[in-house]
C-alpha positions, -999 to +999 in steps of 0.1 A: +598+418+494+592+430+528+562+454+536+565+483+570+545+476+598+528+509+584+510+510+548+488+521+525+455+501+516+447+516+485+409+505+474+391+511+434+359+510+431+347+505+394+324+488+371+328+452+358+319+462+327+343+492+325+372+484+300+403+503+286+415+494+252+393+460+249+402+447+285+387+446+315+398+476+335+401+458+369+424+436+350+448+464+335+452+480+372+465+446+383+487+439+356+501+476+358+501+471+395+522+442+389+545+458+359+554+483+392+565+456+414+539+466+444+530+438+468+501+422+454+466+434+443+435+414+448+399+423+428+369+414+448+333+413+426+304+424+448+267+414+451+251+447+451+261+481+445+256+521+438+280+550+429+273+583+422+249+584+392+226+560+426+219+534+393+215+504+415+241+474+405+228+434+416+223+399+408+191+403+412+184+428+383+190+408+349+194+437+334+222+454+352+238+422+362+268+422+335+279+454+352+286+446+388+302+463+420+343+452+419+369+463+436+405+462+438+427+467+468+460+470+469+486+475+500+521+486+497+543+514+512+530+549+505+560+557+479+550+529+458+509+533+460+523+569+445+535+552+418+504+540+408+479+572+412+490+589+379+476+558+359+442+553+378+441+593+376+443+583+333+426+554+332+397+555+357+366+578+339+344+568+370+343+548+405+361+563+440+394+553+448+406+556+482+435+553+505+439+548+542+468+537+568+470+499+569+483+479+600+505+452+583+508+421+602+517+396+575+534+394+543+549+362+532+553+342+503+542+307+498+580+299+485+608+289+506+641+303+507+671+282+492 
C-alpha cells in the first residue's frame, strides 16, 4: 500500500479499562481498523492522564491505575479515516478523538518485493 504525501493522523483517546462486548476497546478499533485495510494503527498507554469528568488517571494512584490514559493513532488517506468514524461514533461512550493533516514522509514495509 502506498500512503499521499498528505494524510490524516487520526488520534483516540480512551480508557484502558473501557471495553465493548468483553474486549478491550483499544483492541476492537485496531482489529476493525485492520478489517478496513487502513495503513496501520498503533495504541500508546500513557503515564498520567485527565478527560472531561478532570478524574486524574496515573501510576502513581493504586487505585485508578487499572484505568490508564491510551491512545490510538492511526494515519491513512482522508477517504479511508472516513471509513472508520461511523464505528468510533458507535463504539466510543467517552474519550476525544481527533483528526489533523499529517506530513507523510515514510511508509514501507519490512517485506521485500519478489
Amino acid at each position: 500500500m502506498k500512503l499521499p504525501e498528505e494524510g490524516i493522523l487520526l488520534r483516540i483517546l480512551i480508557g484502558e479499562s473501557d471495553t465493548l462486548k468483553g474486549k478491550s476497546l483499544y483492541e476492537v478499533i485496531v482489529l476493525k481498523a485492520r478489517e478496513l485495510n487502513l495503513a496501520g494503527a498503533t495504541v500508546f498507554r500513557g503515564i498520567m492522564g485527565f478527560g472531561a469528568a478532570s478524574r486524574i488517571h496515573s501510576i502513581k494512584l493504586l487505585r485508578l491505575s487499572e484505568d490508564l490514559p491510551v491512545i490510538v493513532e492511526i494515519v491513512d488517506t482522508e477517504e479511508n479515516i472516513n471509513k472508520l468514524l461511523p464505528f468510533l461514533d458507535e463504539t466510543v461512550k467517552e474519550g476525544l478523538i481527533t483528526m489533523e493533516k499529517a506530513k507523510v514522509i515514510k511508509y514501507r514495509s519490512g517485506k521485500r518485493d519478489s
